[in-house]
CHARMM-style PDB file with segment names, atoms N, HN, CA, C and O in Angstrom:
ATOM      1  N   UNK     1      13.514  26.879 -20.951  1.00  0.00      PROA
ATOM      2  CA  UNK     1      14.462  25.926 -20.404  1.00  0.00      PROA
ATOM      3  C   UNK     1      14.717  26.270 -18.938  1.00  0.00      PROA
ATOM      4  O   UNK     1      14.967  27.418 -18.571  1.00  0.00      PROA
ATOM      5  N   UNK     2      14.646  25.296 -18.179  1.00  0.00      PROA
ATOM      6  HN  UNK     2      14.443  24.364 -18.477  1.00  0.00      PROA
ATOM      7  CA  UNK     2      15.250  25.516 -16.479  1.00  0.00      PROA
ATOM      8  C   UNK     2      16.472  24.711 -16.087  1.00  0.00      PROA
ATOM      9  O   UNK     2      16.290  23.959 -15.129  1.00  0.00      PROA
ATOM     10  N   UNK     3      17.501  24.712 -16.550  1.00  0.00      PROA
ATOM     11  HN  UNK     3      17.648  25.323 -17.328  1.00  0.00      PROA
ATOM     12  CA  UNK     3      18.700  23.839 -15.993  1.00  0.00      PROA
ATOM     13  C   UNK     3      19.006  24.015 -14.561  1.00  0.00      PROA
ATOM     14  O   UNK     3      19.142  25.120 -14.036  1.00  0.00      PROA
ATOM     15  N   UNK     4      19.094  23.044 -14.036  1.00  0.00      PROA
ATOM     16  HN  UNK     4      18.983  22.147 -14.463  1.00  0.00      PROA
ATOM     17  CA  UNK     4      20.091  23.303 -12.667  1.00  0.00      PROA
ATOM     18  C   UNK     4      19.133  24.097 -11.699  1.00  0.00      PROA
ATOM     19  O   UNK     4      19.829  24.443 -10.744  1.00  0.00      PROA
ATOM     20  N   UNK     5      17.809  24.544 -11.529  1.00  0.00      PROA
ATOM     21  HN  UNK     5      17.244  24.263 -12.305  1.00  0.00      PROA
ATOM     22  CA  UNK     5      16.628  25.224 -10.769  1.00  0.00      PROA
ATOM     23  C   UNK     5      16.148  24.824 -10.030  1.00  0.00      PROA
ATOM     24  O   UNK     5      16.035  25.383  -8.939  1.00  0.00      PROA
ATOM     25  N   UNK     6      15.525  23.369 -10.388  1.00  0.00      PROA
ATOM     26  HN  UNK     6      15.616  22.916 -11.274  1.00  0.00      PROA
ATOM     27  CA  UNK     6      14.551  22.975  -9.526  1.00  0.00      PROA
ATOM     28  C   UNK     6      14.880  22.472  -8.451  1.00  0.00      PROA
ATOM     29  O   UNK     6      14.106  22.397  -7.496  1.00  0.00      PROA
ATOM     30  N   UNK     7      16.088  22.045  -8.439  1.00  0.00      PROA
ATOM     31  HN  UNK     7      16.717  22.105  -9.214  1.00  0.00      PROA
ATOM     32  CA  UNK     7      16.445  21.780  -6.587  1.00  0.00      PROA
ATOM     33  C   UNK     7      16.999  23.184  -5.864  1.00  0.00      PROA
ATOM     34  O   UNK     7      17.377  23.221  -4.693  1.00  0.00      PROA
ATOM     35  N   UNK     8      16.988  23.917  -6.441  1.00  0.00      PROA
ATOM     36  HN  UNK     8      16.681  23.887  -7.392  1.00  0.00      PROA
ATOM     37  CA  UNK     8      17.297  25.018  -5.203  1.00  0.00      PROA
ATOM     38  C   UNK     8      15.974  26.036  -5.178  1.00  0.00      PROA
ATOM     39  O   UNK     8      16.143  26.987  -4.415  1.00  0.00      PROA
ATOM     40  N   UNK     9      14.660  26.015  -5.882  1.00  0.00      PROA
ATOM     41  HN  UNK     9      14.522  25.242  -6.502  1.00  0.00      PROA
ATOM     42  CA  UNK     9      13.286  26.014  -5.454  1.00  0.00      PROA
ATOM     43  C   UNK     9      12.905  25.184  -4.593  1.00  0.00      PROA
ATOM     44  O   UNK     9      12.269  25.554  -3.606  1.00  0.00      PROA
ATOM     45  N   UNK    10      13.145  24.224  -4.756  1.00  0.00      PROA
ATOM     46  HN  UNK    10      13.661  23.923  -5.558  1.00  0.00      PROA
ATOM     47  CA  UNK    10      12.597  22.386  -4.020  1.00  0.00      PROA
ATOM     48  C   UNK    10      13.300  22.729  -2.451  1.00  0.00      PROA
ATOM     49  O   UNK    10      12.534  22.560  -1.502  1.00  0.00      PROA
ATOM     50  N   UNK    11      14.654  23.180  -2.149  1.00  0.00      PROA
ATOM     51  HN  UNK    11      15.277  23.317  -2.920  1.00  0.00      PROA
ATOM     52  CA  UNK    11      15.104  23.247  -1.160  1.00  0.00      PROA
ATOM     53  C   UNK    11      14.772  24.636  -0.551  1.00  0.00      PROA
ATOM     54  O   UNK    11      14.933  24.748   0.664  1.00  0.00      PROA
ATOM     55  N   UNK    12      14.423  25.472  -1.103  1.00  0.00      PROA
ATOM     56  HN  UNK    12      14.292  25.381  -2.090  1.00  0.00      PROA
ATOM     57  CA  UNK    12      14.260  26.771  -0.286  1.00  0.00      PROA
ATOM     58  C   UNK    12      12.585  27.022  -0.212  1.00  0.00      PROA
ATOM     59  O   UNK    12      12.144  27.946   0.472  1.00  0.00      PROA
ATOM     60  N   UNK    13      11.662  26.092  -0.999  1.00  0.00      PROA
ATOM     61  HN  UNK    13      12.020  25.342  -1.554  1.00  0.00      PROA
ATOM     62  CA  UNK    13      10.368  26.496  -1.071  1.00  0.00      PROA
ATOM     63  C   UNK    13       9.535  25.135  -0.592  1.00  0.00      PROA
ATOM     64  O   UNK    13       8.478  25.029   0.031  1.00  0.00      PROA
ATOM     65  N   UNK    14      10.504  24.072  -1.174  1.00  0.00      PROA
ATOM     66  HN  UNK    14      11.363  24.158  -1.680  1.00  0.00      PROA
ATOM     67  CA  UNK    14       9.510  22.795  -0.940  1.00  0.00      PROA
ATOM     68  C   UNK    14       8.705  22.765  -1.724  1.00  0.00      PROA
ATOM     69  O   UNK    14       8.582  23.601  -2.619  1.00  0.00      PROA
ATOM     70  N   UNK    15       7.702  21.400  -1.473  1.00  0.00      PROA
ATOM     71  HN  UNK    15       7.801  20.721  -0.746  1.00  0.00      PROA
ATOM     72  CA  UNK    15       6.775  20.764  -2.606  1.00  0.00      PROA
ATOM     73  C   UNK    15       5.918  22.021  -3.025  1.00  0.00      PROA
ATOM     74  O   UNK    15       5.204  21.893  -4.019  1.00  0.00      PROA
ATOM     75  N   UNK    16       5.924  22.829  -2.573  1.00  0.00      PROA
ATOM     76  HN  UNK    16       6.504  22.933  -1.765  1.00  0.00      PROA
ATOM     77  CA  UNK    16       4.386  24.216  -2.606  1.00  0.00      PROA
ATOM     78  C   UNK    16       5.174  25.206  -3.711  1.00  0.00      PROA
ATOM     79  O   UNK    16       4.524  25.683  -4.641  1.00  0.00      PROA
ATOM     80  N   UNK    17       6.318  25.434  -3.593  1.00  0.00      PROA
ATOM     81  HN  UNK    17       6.846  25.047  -2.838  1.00  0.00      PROA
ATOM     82  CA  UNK    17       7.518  25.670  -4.195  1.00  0.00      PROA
ATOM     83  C   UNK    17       7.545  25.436  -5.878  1.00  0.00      PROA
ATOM     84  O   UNK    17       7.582  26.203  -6.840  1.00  0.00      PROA
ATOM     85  N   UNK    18       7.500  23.762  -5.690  1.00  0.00      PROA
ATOM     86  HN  UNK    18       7.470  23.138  -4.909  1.00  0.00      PROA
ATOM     87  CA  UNK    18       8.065  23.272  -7.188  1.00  0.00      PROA
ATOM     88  C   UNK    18       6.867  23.301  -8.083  1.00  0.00      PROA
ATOM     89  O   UNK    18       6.974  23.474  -9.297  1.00  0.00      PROA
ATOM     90  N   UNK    19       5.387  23.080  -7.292  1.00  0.00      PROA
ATOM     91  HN  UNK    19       5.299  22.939  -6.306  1.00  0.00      PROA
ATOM     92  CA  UNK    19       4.380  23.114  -7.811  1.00  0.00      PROA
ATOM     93  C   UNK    19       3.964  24.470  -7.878  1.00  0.00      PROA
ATOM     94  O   UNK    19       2.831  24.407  -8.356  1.00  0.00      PROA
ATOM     95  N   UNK    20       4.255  25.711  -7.658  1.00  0.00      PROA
ATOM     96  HN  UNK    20       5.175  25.762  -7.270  1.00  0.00      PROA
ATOM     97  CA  UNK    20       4.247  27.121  -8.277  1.00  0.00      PROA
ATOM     98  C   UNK    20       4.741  26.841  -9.374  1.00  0.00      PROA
ATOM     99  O   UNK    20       4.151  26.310 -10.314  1.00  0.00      PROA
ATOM    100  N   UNK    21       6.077  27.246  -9.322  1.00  0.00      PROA
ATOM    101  HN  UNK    21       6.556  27.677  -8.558  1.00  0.00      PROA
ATOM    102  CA  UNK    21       7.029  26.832 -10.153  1.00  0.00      PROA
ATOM    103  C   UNK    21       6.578  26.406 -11.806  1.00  0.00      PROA
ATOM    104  O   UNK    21       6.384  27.001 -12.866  1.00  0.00      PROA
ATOM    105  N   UNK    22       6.552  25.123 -11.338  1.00  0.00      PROA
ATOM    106  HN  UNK    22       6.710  24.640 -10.477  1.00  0.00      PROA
ATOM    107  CA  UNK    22       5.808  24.646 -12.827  1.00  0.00      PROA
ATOM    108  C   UNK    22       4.473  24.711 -13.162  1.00  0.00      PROA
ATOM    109  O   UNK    22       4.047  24.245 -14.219  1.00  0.00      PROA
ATOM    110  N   UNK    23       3.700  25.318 -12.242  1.00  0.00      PROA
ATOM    111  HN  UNK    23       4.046  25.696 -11.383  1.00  0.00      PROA
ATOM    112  CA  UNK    23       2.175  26.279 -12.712  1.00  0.00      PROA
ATOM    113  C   UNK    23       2.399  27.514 -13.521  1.00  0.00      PROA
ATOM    114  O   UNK    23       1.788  27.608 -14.586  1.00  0.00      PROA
ATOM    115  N   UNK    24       3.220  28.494 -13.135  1.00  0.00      PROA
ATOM    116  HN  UNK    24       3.716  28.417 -12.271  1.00  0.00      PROA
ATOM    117  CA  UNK    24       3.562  29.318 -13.790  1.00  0.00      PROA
ATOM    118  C   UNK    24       4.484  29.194 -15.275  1.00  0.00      PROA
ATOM    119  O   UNK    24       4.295  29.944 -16.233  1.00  0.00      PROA
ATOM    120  N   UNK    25       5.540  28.058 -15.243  1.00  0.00      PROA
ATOM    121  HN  UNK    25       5.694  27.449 -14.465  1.00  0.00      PROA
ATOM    122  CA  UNK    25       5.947  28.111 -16.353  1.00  0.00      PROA
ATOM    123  C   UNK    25       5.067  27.666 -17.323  1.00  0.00      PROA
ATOM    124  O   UNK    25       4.911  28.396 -18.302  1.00  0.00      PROA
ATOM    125  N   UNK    26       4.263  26.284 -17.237  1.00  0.00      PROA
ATOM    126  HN  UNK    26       4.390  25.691 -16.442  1.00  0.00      PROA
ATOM    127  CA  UNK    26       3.219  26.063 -17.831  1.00  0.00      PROA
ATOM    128  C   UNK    26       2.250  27.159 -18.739  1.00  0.00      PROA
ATOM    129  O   UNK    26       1.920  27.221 -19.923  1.00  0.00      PROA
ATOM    130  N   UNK    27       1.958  28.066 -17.399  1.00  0.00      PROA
ATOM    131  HN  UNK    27       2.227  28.016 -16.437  1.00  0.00      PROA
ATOM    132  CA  UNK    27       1.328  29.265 -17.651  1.00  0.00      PROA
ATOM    133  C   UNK    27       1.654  30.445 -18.670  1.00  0.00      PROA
ATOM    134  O   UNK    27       1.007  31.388 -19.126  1.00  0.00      PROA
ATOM    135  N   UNK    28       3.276  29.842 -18.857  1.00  0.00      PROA
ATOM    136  HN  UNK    28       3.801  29.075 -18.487  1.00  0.00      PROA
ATOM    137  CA  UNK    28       3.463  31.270 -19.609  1.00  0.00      PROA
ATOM    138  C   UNK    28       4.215  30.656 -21.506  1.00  0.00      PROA
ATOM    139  O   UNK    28       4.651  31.281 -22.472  1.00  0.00      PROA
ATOM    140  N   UNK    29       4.009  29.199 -21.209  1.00  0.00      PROA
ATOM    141  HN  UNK    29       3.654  28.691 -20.424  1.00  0.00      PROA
ATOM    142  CA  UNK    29       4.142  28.400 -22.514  1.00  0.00      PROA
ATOM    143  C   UNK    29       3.118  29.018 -23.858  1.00  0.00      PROA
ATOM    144  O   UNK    29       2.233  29.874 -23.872  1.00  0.00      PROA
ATOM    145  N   UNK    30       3.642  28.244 -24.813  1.00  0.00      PROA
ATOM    146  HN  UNK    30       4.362  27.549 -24.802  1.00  0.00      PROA
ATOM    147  CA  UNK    30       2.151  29.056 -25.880  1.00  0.00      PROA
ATOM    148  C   UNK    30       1.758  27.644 -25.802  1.00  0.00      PROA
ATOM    149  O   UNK    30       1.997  26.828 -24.911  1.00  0.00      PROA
ATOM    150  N   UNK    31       1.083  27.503 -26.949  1.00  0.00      PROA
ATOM    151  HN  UNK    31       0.889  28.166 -27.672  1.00  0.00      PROA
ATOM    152  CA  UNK    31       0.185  26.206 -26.990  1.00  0.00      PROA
ATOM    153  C   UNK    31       0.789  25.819 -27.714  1.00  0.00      PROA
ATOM    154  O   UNK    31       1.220  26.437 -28.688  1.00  0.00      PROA
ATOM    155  N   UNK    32       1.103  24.021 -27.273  1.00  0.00      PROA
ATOM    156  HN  UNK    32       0.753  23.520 -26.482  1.00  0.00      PROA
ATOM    157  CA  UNK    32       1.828  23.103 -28.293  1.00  0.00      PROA
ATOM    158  C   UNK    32       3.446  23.819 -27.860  1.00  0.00      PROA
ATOM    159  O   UNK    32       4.336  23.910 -28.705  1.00  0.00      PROA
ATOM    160  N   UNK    33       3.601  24.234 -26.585  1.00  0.00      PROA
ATOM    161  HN  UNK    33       2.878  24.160 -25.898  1.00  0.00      PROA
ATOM    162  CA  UNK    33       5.085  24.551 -25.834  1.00  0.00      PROA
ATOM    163  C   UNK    33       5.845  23.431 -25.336  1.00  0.00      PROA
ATOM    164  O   UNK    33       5.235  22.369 -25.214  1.00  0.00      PROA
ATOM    165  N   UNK    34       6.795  23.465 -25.096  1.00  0.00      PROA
ATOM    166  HN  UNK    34       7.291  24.328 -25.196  1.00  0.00      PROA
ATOM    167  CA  UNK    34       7.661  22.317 -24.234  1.00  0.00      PROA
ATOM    168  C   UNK    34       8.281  23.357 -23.221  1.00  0.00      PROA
ATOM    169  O   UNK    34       8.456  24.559 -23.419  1.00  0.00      PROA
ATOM    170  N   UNK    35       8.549  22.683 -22.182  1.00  0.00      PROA
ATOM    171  HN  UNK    35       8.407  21.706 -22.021  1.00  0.00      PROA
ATOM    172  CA  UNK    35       8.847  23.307 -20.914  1.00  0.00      PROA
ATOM    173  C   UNK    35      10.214  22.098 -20.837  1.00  0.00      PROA
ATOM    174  O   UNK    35       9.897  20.908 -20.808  1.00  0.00      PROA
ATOM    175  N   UNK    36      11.820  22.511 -20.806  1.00  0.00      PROA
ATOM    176  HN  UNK    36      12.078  23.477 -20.829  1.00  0.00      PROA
ATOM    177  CA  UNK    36      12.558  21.572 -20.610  1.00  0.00      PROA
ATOM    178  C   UNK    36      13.444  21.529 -19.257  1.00  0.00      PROA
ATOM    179  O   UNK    36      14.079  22.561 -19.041  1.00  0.00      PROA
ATOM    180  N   UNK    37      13.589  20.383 -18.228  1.00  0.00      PROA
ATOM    181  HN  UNK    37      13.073  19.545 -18.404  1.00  0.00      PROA
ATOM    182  CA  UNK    37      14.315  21.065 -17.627  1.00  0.00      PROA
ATOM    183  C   UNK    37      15.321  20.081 -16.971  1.00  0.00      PROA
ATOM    184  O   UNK    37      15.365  18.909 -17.344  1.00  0.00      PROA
ATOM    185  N   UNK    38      16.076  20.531 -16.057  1.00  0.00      PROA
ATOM    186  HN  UNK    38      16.040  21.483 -15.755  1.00  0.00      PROA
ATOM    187  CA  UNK    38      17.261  19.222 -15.430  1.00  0.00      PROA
ATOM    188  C   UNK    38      16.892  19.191 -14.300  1.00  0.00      PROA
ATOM    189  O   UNK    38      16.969  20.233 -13.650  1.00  0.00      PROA
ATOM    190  N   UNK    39      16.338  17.922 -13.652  1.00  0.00      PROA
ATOM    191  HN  UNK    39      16.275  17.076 -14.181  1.00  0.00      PROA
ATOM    192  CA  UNK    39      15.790  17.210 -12.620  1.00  0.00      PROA
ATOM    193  C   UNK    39      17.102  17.556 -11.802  1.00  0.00      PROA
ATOM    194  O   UNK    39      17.685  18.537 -12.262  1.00  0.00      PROA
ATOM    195  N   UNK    40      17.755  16.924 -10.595  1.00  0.00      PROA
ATOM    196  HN  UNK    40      17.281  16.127 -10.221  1.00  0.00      PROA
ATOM    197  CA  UNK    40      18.907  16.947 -10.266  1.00  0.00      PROA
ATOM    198  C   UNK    40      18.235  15.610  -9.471  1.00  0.00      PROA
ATOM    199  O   UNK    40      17.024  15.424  -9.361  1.00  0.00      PROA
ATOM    200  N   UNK    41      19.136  14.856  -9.022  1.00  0.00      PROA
ATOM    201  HN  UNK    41      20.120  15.008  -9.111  1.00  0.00      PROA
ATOM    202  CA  UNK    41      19.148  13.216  -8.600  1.00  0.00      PROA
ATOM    203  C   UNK    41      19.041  13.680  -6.927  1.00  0.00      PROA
ATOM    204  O   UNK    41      19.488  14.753  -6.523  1.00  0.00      PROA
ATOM    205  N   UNK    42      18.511  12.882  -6.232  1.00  0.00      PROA
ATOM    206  HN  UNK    42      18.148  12.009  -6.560  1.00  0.00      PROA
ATOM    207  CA  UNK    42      17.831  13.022  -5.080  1.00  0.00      PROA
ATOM    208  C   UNK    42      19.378  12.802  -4.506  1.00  0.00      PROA
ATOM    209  O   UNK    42      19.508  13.545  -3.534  1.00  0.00      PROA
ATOM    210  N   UNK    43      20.119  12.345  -4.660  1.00  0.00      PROA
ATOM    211  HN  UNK    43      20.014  11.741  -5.450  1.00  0.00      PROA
ATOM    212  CA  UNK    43      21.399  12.160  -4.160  1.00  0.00      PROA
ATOM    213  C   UNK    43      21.722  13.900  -4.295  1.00  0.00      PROA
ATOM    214  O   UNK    43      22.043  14.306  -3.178  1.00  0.00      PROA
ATOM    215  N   UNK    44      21.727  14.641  -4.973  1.00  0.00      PROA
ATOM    216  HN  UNK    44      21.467  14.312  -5.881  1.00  0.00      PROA
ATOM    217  CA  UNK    44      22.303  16.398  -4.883  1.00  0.00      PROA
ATOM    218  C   UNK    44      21.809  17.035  -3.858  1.00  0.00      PROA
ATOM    219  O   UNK    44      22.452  17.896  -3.257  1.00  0.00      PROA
ATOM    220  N   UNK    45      20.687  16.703  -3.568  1.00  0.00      PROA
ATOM    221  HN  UNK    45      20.166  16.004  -4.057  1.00  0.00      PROA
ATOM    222  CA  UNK    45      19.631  17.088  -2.360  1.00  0.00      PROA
ATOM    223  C   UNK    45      20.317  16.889  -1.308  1.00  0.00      PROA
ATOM    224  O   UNK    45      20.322  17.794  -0.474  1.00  0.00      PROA
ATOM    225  N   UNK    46      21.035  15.740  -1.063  1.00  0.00      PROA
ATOM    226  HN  UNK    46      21.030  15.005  -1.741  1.00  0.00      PROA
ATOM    227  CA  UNK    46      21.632  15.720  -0.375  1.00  0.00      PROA
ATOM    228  C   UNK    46      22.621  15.839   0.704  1.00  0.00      PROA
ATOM    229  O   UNK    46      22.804  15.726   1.916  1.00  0.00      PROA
ATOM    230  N   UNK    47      23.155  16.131  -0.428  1.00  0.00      PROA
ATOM    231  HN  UNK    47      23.007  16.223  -1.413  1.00  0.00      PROA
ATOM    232  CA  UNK    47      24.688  16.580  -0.480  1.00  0.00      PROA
ATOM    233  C   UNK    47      24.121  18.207  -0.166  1.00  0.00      PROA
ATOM    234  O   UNK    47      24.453  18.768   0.879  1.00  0.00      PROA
ATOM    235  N   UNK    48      23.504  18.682  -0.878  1.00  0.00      PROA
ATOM    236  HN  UNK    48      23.234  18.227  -1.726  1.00  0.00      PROA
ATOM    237  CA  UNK    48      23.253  20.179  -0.054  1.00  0.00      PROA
ATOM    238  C   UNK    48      22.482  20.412   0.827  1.00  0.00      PROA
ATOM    239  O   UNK    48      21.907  21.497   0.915  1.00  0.00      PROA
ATOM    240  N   UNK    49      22.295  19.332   1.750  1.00  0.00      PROA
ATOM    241  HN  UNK    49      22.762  18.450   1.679  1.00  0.00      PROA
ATOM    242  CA  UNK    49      21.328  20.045   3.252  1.00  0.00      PROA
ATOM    243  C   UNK    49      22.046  20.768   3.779  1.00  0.00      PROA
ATOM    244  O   UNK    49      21.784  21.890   4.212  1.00  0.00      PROA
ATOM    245  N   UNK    50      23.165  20.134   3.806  1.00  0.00      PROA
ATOM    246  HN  UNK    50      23.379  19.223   3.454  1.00  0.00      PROA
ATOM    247  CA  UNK    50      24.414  20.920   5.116  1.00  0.00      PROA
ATOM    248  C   UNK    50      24.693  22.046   4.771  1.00  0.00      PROA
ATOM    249  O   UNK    50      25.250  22.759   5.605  1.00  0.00      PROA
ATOM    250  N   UNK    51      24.320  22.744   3.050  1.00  0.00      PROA
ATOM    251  HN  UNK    51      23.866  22.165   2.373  1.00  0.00      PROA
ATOM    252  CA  UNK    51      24.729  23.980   3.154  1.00  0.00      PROA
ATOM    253  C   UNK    51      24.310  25.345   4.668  1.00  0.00      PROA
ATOM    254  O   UNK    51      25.003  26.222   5.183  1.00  0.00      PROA
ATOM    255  N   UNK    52      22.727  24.835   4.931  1.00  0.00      PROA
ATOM    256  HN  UNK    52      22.164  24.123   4.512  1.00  0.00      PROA
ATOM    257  CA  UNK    52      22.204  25.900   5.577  1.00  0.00      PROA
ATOM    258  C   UNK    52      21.479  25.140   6.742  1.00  0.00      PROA
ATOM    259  O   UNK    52      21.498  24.011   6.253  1.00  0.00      PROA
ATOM    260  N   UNK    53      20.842  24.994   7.975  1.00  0.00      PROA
ATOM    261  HN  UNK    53      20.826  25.911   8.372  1.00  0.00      PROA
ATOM    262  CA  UNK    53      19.696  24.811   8.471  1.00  0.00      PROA
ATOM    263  C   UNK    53      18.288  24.440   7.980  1.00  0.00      PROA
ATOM    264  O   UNK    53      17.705  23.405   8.301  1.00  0.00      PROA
ATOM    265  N   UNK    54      17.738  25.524   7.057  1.00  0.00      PROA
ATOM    266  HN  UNK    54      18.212  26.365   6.796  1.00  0.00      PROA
ATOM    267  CA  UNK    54      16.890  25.485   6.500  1.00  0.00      PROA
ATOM    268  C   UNK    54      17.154  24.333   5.467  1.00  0.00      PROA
ATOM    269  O   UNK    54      16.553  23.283   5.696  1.00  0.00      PROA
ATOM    270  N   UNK    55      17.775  24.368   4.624  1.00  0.00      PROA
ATOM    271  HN  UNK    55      18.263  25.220   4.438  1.00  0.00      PROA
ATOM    272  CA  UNK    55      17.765  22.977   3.485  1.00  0.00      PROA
ATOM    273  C   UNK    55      17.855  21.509   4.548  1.00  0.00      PROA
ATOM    274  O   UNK    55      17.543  20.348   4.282  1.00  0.00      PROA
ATOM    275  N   UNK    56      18.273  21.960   5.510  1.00  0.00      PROA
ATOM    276  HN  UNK    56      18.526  22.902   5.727  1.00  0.00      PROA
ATOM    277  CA  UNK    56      18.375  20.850   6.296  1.00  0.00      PROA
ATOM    278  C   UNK    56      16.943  19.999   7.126  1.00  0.00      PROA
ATOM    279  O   UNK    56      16.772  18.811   7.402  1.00  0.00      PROA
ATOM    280  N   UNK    57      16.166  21.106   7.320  1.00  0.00      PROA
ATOM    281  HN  UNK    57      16.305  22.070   7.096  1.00  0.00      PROA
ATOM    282  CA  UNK    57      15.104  21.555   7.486  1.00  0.00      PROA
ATOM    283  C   UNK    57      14.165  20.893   6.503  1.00  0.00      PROA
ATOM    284  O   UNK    57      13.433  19.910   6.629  1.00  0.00      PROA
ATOM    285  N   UNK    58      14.402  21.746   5.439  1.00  0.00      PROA
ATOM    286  HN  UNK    58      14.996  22.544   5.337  1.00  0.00      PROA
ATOM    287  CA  UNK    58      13.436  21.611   4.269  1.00  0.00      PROA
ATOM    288  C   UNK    58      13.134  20.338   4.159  1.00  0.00      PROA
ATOM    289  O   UNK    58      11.994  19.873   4.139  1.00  0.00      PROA
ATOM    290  N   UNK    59      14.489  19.548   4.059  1.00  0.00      PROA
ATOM    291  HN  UNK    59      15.415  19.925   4.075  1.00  0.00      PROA
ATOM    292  CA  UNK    59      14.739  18.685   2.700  1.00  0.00      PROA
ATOM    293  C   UNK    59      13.743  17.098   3.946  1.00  0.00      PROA
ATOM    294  O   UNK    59      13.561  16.007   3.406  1.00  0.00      PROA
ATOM    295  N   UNK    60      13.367  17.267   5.155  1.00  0.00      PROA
ATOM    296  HN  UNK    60      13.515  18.154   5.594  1.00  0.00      PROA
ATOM    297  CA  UNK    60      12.738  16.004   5.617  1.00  0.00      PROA
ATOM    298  C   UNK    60      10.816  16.018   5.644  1.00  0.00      PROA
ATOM    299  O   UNK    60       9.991  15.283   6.187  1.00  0.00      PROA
ATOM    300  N   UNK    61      10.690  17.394   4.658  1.00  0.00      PROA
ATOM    301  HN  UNK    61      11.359  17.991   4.216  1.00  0.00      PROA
ATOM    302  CA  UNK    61       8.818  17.534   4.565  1.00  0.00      PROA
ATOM    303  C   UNK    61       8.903  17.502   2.596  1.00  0.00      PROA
ATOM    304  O   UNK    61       8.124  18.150   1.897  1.00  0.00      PROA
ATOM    305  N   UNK    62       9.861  16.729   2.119  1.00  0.00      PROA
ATOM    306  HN  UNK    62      10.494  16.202   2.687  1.00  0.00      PROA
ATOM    307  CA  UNK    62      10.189  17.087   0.808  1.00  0.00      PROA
ATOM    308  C   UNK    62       9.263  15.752   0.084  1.00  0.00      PROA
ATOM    309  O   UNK    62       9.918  14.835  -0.414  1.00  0.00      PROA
ATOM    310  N   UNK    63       8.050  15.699   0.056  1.00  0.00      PROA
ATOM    311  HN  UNK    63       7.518  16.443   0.461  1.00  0.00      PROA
ATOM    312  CA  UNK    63       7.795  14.821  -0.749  1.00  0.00      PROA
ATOM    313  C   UNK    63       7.574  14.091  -2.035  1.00  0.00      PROA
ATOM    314  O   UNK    63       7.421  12.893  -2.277  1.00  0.00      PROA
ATOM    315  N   UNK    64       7.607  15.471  -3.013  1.00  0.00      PROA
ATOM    316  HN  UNK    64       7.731  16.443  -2.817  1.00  0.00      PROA
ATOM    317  CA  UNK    64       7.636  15.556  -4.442  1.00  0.00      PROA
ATOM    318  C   UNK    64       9.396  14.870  -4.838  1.00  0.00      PROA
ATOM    319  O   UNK    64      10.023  15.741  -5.440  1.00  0.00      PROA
ATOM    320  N   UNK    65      10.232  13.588  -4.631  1.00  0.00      PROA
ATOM    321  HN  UNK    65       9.722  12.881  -4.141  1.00  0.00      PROA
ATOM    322  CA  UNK    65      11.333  13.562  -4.676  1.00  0.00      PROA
ATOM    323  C   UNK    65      11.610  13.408  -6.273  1.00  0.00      PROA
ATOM    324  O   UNK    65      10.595  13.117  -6.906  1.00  0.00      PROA
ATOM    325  N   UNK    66      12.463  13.510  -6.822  1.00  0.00      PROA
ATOM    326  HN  UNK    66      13.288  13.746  -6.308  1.00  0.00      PROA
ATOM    327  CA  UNK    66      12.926  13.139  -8.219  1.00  0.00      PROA
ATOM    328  C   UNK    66      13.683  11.751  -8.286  1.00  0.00      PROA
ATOM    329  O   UNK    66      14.669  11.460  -7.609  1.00  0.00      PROA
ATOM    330  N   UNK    67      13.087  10.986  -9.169  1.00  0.00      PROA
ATOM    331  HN  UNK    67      12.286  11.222  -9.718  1.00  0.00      PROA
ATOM    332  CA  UNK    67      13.774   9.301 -10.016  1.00  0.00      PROA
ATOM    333  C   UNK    67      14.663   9.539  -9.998  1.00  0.00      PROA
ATOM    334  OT1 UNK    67      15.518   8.772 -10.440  1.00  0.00      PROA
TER     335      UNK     67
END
């Protein structure tokens, strides 16, 4: 399970980031695994650029966005 993760990979790593990310979890599934996780709405992204520079940064080469 990954709750609440993938946008603060997505913001500190970017698309190269999220696609590790879920290579490795994939990777470490058994066969016939589920991998579950909580998207966060492109609107949260948002709302946290201003935490830092960098997310601020990040978040305009972000092309993998979430529905």
């Amino acid at each position: 399970m990954c709750f609440s993760l993938t946008m603060w990979i997505h913001l500190n790593y970017g698309d190269e980031g999220i696609r590790k990310l879920f290579s490795k979890l994939s990777n470490h599934l058994k066969v016939g695994g589920h991998l579950i996780i909580e998207p966060q709405k492109w609107k949260s992204y948002k709302k946290k650029r201003h935490l830092c520079e960098e997310f601020k940064l990040m978040i305009n080469h972000i092309a993998i966005r979430p529905s």
